[in-house]
mmCIF file as Biopython writes it, N, C-alpha, C and O atoms, coordinates in Angstrom:
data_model
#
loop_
_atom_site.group_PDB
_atom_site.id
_atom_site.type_symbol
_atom_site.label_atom_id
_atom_site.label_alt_id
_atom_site.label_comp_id
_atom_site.label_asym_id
_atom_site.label_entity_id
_atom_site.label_seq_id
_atom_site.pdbx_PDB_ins_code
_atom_site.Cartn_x
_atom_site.Cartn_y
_atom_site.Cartn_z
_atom_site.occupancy
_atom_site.B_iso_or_equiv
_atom_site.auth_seq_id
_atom_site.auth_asym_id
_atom_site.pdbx_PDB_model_num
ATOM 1   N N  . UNK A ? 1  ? -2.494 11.289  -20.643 1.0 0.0 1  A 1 
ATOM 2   C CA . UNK A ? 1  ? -2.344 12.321  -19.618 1.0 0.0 1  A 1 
ATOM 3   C C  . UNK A ? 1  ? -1.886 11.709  -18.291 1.0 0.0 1  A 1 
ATOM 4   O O  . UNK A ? 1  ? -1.061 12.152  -17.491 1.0 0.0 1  A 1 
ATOM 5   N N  . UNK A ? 2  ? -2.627 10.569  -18.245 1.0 0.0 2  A 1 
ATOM 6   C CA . UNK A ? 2  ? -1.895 10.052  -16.520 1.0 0.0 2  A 1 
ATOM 7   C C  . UNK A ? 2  ? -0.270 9.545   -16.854 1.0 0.0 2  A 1 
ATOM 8   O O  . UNK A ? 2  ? 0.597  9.541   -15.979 1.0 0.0 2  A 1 
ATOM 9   N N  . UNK A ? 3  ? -0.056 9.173   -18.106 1.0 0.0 3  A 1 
ATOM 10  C CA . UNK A ? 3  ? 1.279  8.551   -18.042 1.0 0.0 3  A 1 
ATOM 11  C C  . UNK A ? 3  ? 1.983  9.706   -17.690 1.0 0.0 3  A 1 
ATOM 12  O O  . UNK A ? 3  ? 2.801  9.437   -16.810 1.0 0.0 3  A 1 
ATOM 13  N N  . UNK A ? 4  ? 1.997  10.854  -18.012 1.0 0.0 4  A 1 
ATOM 14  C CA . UNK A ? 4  ? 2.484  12.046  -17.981 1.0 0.0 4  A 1 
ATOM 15  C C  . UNK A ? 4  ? 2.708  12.394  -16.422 1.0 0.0 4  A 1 
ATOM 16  O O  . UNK A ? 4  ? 3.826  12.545  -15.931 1.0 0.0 4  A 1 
ATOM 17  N N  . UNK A ? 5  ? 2.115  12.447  -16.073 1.0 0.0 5  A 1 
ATOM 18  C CA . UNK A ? 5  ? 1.529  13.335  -14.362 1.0 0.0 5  A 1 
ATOM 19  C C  . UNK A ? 5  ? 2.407  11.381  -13.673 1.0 0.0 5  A 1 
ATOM 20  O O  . UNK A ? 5  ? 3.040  11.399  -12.617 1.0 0.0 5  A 1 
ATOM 21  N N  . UNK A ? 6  ? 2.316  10.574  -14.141 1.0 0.0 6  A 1 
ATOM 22  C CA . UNK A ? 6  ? 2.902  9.434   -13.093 1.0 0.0 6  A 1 
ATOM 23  C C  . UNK A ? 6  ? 4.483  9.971   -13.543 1.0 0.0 6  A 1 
ATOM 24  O O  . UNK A ? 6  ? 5.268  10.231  -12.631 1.0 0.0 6  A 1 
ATOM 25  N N  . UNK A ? 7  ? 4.762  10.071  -14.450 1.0 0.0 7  A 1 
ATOM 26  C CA . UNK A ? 7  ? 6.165  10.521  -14.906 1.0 0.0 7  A 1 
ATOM 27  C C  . UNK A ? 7  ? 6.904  11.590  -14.120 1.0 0.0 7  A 1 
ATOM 28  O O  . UNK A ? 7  ? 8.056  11.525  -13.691 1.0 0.0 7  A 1 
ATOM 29  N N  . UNK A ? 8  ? 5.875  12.767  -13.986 1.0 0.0 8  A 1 
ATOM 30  C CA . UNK A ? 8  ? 6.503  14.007  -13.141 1.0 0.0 8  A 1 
ATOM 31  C C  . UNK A ? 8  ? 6.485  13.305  -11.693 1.0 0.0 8  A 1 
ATOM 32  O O  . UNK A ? 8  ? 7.483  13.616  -11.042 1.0 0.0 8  A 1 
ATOM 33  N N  . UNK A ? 9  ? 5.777  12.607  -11.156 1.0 0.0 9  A 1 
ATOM 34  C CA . UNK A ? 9  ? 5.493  12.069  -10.005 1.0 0.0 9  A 1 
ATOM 35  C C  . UNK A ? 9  ? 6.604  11.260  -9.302  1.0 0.0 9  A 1 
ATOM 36  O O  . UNK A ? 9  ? 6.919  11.341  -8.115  1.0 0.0 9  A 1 
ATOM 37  N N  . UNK A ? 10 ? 7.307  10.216  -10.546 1.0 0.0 10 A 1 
ATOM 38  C CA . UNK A ? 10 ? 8.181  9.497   -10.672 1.0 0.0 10 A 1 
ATOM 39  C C  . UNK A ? 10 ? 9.666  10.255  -10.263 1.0 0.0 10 A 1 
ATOM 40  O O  . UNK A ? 10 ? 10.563 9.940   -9.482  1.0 0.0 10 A 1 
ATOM 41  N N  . UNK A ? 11 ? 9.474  11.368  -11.151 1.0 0.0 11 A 1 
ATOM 42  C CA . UNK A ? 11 ? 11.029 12.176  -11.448 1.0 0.0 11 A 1 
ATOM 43  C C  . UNK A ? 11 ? 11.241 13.224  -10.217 1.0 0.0 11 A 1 
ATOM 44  O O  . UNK A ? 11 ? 12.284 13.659  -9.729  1.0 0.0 11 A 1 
ATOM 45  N N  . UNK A ? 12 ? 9.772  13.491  -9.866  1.0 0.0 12 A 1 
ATOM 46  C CA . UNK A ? 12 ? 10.383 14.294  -8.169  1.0 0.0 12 A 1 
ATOM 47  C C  . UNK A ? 12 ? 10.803 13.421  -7.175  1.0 0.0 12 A 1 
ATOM 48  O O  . UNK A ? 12 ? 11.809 13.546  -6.477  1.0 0.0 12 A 1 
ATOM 49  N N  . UNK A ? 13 ? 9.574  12.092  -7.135  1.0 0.0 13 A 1 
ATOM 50  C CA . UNK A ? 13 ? 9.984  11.129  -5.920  1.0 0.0 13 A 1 
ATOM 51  C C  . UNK A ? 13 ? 11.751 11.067  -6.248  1.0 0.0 13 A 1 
ATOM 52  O O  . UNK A ? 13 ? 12.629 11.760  -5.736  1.0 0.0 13 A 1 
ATOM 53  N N  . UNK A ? 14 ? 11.870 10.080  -7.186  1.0 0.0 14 A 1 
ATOM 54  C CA . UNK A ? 14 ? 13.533 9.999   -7.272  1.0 0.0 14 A 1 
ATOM 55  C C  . UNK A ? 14 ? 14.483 11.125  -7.708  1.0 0.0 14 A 1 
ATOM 56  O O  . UNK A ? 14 ? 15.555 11.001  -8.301  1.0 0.0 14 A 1 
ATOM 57  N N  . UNK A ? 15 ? 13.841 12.312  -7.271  1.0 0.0 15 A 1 
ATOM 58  C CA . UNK A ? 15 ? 14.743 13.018  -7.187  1.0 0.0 15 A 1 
ATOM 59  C C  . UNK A ? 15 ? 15.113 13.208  -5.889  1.0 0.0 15 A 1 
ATOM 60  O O  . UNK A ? 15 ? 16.262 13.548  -5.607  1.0 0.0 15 A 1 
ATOM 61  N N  . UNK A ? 16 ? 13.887 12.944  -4.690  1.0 0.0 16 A 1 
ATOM 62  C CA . UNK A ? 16 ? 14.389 12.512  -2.967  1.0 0.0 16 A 1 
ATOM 63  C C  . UNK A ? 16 ? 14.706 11.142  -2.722  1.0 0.0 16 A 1 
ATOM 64  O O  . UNK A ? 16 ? 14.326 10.751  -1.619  1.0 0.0 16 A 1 
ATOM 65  N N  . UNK A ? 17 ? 15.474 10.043  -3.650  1.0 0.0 17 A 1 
ATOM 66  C CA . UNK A ? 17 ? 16.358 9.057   -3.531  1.0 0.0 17 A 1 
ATOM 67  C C  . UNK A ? 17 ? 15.270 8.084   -3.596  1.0 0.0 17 A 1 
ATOM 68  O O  . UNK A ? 17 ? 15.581 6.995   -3.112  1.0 0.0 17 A 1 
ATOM 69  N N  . UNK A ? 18 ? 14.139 8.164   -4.036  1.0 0.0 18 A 1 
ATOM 70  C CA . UNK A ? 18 ? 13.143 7.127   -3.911  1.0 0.0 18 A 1 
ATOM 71  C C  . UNK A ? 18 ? 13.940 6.032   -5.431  1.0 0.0 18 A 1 
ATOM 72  O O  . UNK A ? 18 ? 14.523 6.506   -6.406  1.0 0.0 18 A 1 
ATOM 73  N N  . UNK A ? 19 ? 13.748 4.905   -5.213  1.0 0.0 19 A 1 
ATOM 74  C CA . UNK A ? 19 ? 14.270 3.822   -6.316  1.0 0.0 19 A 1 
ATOM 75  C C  . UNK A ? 19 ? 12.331 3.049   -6.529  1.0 0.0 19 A 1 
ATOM 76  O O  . UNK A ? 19 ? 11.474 2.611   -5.762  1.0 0.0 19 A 1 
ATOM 77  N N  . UNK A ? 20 ? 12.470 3.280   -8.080  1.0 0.0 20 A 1 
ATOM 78  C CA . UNK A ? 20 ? 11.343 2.304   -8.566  1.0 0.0 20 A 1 
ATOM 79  C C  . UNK A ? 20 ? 11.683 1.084   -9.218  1.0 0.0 20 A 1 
ATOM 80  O O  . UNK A ? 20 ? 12.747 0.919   -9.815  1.0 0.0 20 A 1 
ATOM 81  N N  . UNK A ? 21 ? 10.808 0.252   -9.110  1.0 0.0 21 A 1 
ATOM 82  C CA . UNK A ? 21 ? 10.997 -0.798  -9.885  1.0 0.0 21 A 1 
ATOM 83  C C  . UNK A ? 21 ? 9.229  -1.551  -10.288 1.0 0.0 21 A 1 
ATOM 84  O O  . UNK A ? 21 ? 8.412  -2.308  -9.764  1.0 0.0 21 A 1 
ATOM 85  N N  . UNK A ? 22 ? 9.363  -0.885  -11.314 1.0 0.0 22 A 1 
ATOM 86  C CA . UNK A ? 22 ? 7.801  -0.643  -12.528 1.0 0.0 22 A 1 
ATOM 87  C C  . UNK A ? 22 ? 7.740  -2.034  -13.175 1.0 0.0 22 A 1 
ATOM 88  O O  . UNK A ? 22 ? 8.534  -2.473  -14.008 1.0 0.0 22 A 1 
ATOM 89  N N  . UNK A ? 23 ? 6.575  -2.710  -12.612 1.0 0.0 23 A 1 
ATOM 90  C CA . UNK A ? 23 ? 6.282  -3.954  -13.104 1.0 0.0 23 A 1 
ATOM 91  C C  . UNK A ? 23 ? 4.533  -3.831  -13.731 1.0 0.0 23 A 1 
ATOM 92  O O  . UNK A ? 23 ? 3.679  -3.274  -13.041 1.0 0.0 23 A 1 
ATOM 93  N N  . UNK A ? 24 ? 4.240  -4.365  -14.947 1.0 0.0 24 A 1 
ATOM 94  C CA . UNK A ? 24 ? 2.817  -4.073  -15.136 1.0 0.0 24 A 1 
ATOM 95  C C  . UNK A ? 24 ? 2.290  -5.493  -14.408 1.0 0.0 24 A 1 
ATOM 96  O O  . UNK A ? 24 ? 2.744  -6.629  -14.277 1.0 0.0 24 A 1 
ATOM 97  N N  . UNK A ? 25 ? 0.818  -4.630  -13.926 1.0 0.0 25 A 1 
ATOM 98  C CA . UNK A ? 25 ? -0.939 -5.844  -13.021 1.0 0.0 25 A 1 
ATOM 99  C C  . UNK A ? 25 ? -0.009 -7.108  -14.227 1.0 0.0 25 A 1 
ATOM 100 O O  . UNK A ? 25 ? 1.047  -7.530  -13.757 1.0 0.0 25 A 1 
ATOM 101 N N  . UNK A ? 26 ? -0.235 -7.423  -15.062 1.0 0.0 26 A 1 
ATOM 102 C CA . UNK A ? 26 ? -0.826 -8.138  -16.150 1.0 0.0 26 A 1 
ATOM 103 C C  . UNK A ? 26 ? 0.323  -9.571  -16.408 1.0 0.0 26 A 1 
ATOM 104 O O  . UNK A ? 26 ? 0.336  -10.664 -16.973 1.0 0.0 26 A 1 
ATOM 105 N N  . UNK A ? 27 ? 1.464  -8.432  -15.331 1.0 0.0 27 A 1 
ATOM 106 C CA . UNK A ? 27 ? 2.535  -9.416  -15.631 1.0 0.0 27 A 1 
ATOM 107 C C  . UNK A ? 27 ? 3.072  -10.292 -14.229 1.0 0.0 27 A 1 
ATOM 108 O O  . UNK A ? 27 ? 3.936  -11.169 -14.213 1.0 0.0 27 A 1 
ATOM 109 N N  . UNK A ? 28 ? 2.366  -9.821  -13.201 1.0 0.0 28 A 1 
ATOM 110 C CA . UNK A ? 28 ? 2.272  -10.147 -11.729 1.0 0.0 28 A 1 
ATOM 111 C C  . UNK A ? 28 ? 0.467  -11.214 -12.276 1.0 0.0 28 A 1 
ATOM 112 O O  . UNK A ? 28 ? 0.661  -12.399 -12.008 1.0 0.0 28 A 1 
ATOM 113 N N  . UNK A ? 29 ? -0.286 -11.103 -12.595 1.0 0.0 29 A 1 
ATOM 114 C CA . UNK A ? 29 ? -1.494 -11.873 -13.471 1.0 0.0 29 A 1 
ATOM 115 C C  . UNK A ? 29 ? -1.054 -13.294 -13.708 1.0 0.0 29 A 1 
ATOM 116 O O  . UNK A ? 29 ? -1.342 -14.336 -13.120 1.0 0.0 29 A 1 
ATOM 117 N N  . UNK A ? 30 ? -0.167 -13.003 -14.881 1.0 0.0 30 A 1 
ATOM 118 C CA . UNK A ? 30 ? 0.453  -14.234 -15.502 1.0 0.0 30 A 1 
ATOM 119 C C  . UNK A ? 30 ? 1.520  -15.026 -15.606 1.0 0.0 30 A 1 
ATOM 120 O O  . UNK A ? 30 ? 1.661  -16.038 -16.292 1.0 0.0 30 A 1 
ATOM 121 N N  . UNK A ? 31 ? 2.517  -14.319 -14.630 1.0 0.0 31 A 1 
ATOM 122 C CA . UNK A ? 31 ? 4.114  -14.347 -14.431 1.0 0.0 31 A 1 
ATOM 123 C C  . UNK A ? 31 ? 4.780  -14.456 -13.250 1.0 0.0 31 A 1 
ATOM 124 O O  . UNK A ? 31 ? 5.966  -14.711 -13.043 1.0 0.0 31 A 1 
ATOM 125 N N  . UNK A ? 32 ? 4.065  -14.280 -12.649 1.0 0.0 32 A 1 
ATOM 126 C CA . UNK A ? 32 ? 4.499  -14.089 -11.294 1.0 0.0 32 A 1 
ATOM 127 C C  . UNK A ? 32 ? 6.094  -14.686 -10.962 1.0 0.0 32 A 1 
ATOM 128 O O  . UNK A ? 32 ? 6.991  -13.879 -10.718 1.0 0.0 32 A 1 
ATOM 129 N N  . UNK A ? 33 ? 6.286  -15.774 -10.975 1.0 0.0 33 A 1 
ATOM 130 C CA . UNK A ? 33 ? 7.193  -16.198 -10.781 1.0 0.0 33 A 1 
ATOM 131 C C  . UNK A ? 33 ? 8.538  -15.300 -11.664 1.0 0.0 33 A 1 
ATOM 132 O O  . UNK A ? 33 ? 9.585  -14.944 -11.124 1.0 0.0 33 A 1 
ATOM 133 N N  . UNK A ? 34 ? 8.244  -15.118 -12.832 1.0 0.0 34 A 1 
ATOM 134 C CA . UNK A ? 34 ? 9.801  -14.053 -13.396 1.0 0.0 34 A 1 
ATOM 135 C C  . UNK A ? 34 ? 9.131  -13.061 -12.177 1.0 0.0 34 A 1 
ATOM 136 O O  . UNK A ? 34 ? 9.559  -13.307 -11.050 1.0 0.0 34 A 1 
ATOM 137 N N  . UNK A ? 35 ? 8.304  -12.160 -12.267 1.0 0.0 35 A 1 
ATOM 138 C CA . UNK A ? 35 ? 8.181  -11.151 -11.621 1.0 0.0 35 A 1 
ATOM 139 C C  . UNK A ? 35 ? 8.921  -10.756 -10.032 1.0 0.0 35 A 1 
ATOM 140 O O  . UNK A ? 35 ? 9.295  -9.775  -9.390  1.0 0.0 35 A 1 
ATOM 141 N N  . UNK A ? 36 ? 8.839  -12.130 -9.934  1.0 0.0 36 A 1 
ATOM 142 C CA . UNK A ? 36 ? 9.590  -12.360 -8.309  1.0 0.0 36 A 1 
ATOM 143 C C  . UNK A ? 36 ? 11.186 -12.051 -8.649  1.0 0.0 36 A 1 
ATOM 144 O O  . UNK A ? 36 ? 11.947 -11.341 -7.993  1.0 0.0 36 A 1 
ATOM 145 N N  . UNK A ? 37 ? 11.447 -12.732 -9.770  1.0 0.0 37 A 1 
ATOM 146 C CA . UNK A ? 37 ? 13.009 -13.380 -9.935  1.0 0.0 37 A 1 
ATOM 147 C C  . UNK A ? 37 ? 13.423 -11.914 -10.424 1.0 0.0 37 A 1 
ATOM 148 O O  . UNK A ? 37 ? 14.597 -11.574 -10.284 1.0 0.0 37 A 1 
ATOM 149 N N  . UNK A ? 38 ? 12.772 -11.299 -10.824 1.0 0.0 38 A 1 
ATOM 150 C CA . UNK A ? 38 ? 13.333 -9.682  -11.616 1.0 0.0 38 A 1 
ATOM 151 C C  . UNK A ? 38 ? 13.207 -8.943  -10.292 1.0 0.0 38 A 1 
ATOM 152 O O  . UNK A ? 38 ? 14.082 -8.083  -10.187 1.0 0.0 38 A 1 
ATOM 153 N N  . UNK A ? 39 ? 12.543 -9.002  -9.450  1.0 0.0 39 A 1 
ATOM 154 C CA . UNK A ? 39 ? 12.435 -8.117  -8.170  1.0 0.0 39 A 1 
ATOM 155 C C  . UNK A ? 39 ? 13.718 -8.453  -7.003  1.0 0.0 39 A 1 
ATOM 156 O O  . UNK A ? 39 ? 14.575 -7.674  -6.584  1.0 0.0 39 A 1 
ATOM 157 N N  . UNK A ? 40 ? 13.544 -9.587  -6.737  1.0 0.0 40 A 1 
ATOM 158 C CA . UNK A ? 40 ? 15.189 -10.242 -6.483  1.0 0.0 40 A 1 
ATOM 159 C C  . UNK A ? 40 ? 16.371 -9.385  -7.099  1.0 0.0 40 A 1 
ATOM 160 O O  . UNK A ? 40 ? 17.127 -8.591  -6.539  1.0 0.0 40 A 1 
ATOM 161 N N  . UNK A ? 41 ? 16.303 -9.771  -8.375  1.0 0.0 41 A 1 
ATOM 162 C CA . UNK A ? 41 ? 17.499 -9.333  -9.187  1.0 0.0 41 A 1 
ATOM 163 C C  . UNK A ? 41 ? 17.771 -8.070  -8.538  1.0 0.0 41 A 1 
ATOM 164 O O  . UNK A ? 41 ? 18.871 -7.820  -8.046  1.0 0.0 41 A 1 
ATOM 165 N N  . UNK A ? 42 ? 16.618 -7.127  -8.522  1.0 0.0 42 A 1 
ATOM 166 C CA . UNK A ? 42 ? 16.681 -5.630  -8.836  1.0 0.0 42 A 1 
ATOM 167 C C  . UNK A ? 42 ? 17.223 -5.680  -7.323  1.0 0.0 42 A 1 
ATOM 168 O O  . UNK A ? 42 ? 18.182 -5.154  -6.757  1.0 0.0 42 A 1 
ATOM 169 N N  . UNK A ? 43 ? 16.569 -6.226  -7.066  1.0 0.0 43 A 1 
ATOM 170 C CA . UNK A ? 43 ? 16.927 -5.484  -5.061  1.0 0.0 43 A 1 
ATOM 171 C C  . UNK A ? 43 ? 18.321 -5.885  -4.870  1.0 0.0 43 A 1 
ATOM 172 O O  . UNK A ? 43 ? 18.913 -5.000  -4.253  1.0 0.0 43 A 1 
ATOM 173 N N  . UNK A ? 44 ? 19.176 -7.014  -5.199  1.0 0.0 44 A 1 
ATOM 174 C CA . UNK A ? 44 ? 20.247 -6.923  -5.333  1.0 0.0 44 A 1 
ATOM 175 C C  . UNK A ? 44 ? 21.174 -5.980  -5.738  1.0 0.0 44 A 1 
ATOM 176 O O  . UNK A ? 44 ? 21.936 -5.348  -5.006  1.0 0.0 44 A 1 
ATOM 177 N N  . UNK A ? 45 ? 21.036 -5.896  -7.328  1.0 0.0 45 A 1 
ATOM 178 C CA . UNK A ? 45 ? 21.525 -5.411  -7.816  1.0 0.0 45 A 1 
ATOM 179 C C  . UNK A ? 45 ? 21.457 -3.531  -7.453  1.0 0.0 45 A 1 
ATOM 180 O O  . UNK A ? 45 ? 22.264 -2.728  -7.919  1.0 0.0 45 A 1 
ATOM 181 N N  . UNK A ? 46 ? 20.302 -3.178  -6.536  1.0 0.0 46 A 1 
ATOM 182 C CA . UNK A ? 46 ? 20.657 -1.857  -6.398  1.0 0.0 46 A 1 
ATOM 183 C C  . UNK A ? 46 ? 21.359 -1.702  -4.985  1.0 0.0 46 A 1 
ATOM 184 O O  . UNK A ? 46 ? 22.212 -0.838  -4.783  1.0 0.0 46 A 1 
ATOM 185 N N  . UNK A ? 47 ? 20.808 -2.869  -3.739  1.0 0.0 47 A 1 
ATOM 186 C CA . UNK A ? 47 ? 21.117 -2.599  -2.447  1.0 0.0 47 A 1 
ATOM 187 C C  . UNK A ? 47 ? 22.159 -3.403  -1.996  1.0 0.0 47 A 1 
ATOM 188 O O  . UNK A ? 47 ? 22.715 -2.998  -0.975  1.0 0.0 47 A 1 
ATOM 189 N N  . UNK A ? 48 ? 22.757 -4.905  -2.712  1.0 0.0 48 A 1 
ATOM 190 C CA . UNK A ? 48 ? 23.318 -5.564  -1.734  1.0 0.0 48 A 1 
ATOM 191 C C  . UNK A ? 48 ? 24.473 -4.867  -1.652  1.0 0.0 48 A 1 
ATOM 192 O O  . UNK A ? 48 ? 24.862 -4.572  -0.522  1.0 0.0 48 A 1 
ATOM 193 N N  . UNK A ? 49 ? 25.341 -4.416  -2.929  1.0 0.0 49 A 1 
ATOM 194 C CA . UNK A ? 49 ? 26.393 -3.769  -2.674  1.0 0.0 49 A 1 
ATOM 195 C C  . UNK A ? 49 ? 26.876 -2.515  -1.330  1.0 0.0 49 A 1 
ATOM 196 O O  . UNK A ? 49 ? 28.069 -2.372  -1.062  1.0 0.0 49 A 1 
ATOM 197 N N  . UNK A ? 50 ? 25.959 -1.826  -0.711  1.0 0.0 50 A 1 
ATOM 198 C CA . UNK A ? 50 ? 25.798 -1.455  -0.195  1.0 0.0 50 A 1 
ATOM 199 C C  . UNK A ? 50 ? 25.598 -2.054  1.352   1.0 0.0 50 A 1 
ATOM 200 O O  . UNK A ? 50 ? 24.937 -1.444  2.193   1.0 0.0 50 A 1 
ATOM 201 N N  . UNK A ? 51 ? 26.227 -3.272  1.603   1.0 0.0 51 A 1 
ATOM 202 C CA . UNK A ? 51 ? 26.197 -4.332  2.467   1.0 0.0 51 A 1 
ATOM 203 C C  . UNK A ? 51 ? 27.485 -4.661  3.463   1.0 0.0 51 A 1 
ATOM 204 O O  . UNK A ? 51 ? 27.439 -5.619  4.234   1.0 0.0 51 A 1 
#
């Protein structure tokens, strides 16, 4: 049920231009470092062009 209700939550925010980038606790826990390098990536890849 919560995945549900985060989903509708998800699909209105970005429907007012909000951008997610969904990382699981578990992987910021044990990973951190990809976690950084995928957050990098992403922020590039959605904003630099826009530069």
């Amino acid at each position: 049920m919560k995945e549900a209700e985060d989903l509708i939550r998800q699909n209105y925010l970005e429907s007012l231009g909000i951008i997610f980038f969904r990382i699981s606790d578990l992987d910021v826990k044990i990973n951190l470092d990809s976690v950084m390098q995928n957050l990098e990536d992403f922020i590039i890849q959605k904003f630099a062009f826009g530069l």
